[in-house]
Gaussian input, Z-matrix of N, CA and C with variables (Angstrom, degrees):
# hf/3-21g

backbone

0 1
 N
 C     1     B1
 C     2     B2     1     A1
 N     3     B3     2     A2     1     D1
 C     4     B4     3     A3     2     D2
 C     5     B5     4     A4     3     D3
 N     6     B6     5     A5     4     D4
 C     7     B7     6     A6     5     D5
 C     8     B8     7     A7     6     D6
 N     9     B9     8     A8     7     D7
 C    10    B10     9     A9     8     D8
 C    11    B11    10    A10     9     D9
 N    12    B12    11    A11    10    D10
 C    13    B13    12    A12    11    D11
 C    14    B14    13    A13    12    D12
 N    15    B15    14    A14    13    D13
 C    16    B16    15    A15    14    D14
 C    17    B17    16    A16    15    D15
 N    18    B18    17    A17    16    D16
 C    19    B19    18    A18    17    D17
 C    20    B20    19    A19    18    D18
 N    21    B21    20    A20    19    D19
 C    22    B22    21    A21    20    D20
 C    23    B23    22    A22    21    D21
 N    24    B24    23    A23    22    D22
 C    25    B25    24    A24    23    D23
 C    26    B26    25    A25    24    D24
 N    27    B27    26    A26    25    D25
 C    28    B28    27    A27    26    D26
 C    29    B29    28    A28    27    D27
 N    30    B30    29    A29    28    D28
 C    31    B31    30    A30    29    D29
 C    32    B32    31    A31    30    D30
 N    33    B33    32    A32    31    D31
 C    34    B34    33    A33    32    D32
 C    35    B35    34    A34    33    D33
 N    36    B36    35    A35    34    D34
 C    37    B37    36    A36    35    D35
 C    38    B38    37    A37    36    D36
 N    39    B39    38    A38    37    D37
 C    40    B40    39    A39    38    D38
 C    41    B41    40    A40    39    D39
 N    42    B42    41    A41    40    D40
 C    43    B43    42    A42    41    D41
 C    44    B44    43    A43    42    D42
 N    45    B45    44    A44    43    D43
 C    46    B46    45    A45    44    D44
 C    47    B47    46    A46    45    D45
 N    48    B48    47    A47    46    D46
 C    49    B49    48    A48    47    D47
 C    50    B50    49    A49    48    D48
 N    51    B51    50    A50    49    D49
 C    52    B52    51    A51    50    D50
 C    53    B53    52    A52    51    D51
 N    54    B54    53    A53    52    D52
 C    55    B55    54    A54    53    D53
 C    56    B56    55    A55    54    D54
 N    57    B57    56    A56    55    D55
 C    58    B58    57    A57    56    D56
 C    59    B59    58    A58    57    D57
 N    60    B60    59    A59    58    D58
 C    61    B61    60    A60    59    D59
 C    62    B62    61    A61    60    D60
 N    63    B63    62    A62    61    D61
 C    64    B64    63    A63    62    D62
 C    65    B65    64    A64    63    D63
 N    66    B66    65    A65    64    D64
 C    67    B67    66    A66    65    D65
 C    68    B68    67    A67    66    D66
 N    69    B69    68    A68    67    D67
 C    70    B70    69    A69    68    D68
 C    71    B71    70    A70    69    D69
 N    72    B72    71    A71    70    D70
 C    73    B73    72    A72    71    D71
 C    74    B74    73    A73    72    D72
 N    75    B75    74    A74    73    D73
 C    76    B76    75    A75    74    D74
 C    77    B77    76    A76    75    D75
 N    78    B78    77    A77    76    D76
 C    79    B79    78    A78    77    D77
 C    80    B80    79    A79    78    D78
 N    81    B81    80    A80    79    D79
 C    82    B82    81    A81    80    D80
 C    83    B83    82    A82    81    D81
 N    84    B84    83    A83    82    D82
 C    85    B85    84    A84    83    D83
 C    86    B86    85    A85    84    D84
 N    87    B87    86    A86    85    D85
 C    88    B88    87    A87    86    D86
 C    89    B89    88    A88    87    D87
 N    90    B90    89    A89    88    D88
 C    91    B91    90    A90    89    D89
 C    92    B92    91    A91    90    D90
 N    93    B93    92    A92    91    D91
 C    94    B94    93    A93    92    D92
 C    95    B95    94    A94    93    D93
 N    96    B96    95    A95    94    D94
 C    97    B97    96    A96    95    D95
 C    98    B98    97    A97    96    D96
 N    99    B99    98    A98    97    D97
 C   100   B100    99    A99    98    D98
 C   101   B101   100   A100    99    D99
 N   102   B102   101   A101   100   D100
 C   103   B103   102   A102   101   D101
 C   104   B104   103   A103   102   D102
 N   105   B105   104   A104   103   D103
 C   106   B106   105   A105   104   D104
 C   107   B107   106   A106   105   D105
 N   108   B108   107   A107   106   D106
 C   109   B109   108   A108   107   D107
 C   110   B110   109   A109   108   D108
 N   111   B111   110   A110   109   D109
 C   112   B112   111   A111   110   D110
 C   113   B113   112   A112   111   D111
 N   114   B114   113   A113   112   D112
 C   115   B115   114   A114   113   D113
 C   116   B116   115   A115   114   D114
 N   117   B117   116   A116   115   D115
 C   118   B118   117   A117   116   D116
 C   119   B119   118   A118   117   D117
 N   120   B120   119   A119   118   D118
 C   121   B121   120   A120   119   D119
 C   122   B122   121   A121   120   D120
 N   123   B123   122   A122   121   D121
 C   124   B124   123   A123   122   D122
 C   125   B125   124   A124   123   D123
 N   126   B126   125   A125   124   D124
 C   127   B127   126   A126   125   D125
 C   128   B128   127   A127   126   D126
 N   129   B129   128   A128   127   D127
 C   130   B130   129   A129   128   D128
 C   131   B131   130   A130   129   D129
 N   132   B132   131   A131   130   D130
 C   133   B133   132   A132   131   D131
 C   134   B134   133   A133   132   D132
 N   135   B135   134   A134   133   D133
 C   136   B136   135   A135   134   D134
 C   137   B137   136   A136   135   D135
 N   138   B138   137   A137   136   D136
 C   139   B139   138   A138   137   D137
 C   140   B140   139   A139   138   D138
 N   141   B141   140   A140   139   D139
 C   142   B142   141   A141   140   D140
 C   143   B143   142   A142   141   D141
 N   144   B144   143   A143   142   D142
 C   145   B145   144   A144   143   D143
 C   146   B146   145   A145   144   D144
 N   147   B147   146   A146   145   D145
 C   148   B148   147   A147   146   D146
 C   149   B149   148   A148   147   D147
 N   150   B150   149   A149   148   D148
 C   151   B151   150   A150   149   D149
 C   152   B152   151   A151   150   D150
 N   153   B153   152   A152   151   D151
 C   154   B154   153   A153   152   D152
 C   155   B155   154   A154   153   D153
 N   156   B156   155   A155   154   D154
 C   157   B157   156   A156   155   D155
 C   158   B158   157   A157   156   D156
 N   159   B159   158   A158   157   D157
 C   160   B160   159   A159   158   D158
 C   161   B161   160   A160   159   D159
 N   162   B162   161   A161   160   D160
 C   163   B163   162   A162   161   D161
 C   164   B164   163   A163   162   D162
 N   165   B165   164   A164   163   D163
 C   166   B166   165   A165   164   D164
 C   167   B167   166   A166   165   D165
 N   168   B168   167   A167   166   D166
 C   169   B169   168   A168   167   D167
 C   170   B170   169   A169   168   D168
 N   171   B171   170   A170   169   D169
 C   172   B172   171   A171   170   D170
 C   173   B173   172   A172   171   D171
 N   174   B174   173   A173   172   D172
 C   175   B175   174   A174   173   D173
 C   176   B176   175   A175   174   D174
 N   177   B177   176   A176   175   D175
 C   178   B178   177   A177   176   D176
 C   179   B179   178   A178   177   D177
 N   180   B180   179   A179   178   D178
 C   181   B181   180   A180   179   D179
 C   182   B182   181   A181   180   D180
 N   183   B183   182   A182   181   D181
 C   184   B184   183   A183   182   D182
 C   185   B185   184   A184   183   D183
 N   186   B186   185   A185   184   D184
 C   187   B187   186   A186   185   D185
 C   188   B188   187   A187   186   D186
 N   189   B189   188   A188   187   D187
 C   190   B190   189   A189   188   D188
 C   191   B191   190   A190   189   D189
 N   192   B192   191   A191   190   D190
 C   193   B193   192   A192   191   D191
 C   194   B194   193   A193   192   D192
 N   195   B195   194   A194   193   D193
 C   196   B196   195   A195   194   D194
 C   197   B197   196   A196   195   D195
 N   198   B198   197   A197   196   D196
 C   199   B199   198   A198   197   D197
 C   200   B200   199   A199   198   D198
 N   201   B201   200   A200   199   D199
 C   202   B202   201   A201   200   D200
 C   203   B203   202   A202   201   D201
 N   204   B204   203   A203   202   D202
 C   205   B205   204   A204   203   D203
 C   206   B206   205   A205   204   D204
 N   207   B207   206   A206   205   D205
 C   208   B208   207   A207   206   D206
 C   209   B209   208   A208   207   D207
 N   210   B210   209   A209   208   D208
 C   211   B211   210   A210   209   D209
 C   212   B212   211   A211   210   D210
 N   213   B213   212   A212   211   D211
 C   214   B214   213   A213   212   D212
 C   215   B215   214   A214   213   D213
 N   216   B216   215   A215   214   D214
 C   217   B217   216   A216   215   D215
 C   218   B218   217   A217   216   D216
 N   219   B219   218   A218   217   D217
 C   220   B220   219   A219   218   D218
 C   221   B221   220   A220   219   D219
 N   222   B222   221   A221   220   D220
 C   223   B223   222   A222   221   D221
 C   224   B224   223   A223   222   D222
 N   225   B225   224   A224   223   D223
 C   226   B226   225   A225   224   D224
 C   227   B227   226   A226   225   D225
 N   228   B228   227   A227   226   D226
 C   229   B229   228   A228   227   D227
 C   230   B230   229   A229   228   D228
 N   231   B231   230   A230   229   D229
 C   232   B232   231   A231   230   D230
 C   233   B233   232   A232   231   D231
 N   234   B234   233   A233   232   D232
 C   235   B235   234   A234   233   D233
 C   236   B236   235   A235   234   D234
 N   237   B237   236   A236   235   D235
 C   238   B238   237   A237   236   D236
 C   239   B239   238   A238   237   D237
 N   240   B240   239   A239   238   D238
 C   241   B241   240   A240   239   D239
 C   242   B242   241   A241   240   D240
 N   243   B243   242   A242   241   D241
 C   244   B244   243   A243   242   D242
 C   245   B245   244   A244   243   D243
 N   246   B246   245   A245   244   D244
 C   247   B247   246   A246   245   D245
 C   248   B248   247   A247   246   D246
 N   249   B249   248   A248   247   D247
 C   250   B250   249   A249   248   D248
 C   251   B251   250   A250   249   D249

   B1=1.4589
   B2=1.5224
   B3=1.4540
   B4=1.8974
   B5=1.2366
   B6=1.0732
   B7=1.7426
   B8=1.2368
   B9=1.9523
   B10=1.3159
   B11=1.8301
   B12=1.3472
   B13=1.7301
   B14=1.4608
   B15=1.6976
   B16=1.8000
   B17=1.7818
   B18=1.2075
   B19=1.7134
   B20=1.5611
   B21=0.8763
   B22=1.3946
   B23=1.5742
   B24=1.3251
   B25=1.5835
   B26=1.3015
   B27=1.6585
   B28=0.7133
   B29=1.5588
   B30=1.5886
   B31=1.3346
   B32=1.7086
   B33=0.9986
   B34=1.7886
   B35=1.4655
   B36=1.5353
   B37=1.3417
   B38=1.4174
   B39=1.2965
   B40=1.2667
   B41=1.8154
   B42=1.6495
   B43=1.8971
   B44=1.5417
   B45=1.5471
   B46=1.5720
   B47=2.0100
   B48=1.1766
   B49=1.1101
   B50=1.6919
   B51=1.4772
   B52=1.4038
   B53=1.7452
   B54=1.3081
   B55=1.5758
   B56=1.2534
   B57=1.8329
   B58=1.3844
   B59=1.9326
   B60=1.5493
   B61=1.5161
   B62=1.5548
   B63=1.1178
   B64=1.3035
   B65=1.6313
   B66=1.4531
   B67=1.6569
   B68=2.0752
   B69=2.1845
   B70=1.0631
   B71=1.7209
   B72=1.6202
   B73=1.2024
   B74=1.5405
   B75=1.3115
   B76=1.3236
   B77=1.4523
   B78=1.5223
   B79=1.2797
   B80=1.9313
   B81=0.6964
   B82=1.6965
   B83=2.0704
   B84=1.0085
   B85=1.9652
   B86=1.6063
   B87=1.3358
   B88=1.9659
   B89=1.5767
   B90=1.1646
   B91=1.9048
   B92=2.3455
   B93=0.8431
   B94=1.8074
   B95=1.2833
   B96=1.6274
   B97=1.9313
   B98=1.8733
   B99=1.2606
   B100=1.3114
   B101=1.7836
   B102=1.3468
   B103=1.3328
   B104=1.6377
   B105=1.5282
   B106=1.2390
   B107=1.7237
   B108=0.8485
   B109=1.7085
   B110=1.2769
   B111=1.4243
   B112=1.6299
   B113=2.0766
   B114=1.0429
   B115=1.1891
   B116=1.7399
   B117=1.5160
   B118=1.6073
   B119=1.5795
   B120=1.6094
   B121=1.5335
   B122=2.2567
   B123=1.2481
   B124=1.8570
   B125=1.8550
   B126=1.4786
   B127=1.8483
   B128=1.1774
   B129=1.4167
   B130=1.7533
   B131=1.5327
   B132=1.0454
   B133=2.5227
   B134=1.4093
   B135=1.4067
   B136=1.4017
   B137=1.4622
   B138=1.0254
   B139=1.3934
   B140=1.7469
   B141=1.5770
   B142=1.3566
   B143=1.7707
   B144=1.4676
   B145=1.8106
   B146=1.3867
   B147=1.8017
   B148=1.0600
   B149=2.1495
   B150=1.2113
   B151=1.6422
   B152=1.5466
   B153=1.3420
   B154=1.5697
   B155=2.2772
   B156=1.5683
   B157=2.0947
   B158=1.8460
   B159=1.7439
   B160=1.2981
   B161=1.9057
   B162=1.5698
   B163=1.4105
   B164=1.3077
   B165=1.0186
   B166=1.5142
   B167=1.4885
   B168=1.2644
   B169=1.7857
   B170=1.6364
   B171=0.7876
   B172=1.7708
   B173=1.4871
   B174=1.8570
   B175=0.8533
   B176=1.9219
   B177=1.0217
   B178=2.0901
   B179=1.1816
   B180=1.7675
   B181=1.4484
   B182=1.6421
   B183=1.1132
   B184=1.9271
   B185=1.7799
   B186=0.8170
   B187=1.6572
   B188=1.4958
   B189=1.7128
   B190=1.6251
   B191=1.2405
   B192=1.3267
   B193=1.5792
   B194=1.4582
   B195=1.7707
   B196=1.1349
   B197=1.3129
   B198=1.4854
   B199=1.8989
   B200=1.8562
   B201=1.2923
   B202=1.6833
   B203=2.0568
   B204=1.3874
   B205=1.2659
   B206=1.4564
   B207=1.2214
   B208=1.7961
   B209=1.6239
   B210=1.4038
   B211=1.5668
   B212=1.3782
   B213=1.3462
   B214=1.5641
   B215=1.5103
   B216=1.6759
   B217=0.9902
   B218=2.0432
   B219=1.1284
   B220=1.5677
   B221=1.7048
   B222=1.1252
   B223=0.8189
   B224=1.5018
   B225=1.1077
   B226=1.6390
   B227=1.4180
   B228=1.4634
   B229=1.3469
   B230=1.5967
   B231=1.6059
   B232=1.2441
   B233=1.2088
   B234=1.3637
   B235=2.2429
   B236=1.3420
   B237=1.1649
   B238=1.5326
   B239=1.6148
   B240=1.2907
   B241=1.8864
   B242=1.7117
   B243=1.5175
   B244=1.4357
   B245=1.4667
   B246=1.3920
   B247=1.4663
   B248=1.0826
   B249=1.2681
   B250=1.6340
   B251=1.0326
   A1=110.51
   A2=104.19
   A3=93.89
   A4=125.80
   A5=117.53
   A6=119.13
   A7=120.34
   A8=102.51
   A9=106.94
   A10=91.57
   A11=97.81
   A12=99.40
   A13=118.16
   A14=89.22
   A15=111.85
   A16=103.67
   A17=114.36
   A18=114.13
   A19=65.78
   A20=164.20
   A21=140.88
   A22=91.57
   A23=123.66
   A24=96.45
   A25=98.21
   A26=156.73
   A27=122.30
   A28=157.68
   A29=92.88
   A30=98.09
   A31=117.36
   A32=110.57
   A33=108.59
   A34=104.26
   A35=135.04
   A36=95.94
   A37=87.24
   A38=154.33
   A39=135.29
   A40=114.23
   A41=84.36
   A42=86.84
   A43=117.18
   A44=117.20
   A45=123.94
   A46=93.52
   A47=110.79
   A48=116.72
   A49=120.36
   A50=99.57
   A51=109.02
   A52=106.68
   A53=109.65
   A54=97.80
   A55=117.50
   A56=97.74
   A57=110.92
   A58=79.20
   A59=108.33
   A60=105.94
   A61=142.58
   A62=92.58
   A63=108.38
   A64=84.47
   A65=122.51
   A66=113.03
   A67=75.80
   A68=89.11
   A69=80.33
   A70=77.94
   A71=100.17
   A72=106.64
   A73=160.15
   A74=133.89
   A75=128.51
   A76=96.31
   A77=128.00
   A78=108.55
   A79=128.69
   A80=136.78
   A81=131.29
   A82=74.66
   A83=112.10
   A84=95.20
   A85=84.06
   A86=105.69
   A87=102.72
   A88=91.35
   A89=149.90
   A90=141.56
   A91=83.78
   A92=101.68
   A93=102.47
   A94=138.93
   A95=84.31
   A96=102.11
   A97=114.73
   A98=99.84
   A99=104.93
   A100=104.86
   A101=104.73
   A102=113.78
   A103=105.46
   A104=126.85
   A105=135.66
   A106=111.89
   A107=110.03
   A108=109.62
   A109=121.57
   A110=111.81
   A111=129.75
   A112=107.97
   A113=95.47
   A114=89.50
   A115=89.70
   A116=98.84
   A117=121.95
   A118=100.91
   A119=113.31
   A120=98.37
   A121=90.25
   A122=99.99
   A123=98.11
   A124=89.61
   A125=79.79
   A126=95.19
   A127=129.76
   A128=121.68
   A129=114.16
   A130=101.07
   A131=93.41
   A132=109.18
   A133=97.18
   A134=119.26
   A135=107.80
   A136=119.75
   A137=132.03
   A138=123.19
   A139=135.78
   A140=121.25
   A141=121.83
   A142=96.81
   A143=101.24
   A144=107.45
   A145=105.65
   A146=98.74
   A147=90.08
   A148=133.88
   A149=87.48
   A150=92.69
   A151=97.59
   A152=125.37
   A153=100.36
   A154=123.02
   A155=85.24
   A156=105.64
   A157=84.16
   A158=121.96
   A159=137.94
   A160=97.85
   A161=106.48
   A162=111.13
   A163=96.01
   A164=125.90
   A165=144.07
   A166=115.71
   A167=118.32
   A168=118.52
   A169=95.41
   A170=122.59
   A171=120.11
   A172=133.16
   A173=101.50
   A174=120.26
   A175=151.14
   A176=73.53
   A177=97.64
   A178=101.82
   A179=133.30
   A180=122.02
   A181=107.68
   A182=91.24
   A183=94.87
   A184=109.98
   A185=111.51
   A186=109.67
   A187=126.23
   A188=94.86
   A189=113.32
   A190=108.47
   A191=120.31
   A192=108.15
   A193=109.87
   A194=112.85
   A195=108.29
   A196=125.37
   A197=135.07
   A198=114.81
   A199=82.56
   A200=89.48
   A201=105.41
   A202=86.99
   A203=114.42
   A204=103.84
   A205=111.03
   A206=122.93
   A207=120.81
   A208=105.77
   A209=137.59
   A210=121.01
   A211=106.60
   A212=107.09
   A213=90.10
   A214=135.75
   A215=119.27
   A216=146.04
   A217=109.82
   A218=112.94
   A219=112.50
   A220=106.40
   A221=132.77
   A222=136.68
   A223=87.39
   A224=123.54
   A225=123.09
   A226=101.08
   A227=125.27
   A228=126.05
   A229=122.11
   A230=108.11
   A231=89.82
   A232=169.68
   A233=88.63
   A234=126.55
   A235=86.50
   A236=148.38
   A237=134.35
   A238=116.47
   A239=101.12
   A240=108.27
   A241=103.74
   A242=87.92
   A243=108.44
   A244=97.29
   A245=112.70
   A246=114.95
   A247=120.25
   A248=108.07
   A249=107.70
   A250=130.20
   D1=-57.33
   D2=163.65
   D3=-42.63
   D4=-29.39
   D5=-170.64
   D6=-60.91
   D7=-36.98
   D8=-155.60
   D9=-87.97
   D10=-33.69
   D11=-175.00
   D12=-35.73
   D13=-54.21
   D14=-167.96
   D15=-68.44
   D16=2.11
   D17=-163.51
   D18=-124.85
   D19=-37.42
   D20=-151.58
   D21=-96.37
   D22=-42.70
   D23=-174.58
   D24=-105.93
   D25=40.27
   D26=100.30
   D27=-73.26
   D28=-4.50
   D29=155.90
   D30=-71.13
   D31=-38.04
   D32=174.76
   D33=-74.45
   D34=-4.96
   D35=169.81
   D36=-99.52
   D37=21.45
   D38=178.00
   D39=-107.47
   D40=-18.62
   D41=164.20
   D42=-85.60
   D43=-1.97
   D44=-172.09
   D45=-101.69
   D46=-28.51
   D47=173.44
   D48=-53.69
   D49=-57.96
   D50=-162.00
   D51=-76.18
   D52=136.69
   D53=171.27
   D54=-108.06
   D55=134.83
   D56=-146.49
   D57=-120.86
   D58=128.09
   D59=140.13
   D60=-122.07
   D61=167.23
   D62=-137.75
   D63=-96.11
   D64=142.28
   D65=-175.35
   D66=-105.52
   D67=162.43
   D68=-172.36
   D69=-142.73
   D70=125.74
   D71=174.96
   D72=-97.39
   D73=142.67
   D74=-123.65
   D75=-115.07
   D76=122.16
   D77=177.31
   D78=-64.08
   D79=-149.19
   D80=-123.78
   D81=-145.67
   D82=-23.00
   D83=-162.06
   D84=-153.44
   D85=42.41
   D86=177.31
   D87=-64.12
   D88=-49.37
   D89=-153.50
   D90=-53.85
   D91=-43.55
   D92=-174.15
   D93=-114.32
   D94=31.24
   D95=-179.46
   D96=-83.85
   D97=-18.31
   D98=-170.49
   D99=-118.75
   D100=-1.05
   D101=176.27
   D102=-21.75
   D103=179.50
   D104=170.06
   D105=37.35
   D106=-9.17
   D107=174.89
   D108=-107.17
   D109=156.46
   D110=-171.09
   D111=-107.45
   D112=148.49
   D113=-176.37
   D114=-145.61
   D115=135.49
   D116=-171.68
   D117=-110.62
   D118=94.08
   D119=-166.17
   D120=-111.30
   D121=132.43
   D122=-177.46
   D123=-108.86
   D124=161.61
   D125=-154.40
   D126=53.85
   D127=42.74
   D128=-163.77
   D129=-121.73
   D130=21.58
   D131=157.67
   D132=-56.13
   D133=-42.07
   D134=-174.52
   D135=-172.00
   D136=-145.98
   D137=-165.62
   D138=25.81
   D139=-113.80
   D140=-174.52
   D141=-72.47
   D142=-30.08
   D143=-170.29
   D144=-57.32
   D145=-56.51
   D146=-168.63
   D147=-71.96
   D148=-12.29
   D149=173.05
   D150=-89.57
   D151=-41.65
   D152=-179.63
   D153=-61.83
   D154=-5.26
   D155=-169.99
   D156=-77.33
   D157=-48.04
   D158=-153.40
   D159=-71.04
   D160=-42.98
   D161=-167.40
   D162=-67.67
   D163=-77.70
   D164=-167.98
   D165=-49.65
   D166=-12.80
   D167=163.68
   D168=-100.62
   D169=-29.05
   D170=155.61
   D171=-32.42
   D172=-55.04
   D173=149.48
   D174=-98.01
   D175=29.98
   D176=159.68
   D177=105.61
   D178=-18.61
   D179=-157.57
   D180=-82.75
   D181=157.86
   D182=171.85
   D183=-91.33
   D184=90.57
   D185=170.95
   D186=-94.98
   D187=154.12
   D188=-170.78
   D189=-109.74
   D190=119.93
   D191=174.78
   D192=-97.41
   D193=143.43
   D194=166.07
   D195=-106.01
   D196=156.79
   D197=-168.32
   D198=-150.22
   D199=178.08
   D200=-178.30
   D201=-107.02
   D202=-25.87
   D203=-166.96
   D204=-107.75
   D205=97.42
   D206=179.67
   D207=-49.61
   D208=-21.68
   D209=178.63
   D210=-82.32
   D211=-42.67
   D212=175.05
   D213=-79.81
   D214=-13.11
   D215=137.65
   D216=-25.77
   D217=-78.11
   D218=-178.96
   D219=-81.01
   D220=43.53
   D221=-175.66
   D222=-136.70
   D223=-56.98
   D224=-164.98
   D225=-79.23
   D226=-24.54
   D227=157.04
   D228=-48.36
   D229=-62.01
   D230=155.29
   D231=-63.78
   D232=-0.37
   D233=-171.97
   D234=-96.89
   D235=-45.33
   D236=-164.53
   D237=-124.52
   D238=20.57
   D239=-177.23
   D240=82.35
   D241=166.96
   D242=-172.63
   D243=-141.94
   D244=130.68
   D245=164.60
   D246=-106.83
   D247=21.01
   D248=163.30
   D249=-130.89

């Protein structure tokens, strides 16, 4: 019974070992998946906001960013377009 244990987790530490990736897939018409929709993204001046503000005008939506800071706010407007 030990045997099989010790073969059971060393096979699990050798699948935690190996690095495995994972493909992650992209639909077929992403530029018009989000077409007709708005997206309200807060904190997206920069960081996770701001690449999730970058994806999502990528994919067709019109988005609003919200920030605590108006300079960095029109600043990220100008780094990723302005539709207004």
């Amino acid at each position: 019974m030990f045997a099989i244990v010790k073969k059971v987790i060393k096979n699990l530490v050798m699948i935690f070992k190996e690095e495995k990736k994972i493909p992650i897939p992209s639909p077929v018409n992403a530029p018009e998946l989000l077409k007709g929709k708005v997206a309200l993204i807060t904190g997206g001046s920069s960081g996770i906001g701001l690449s999730m503000a970058e994806s999502f005008l990528k994919s067709g939506a019109k988005v609003i960013i919200a920030g605590t800071n108006e300079e960095k706010l029109h600043m990220c407007c100008e780094k990723i377009g302005s539709g207004g």
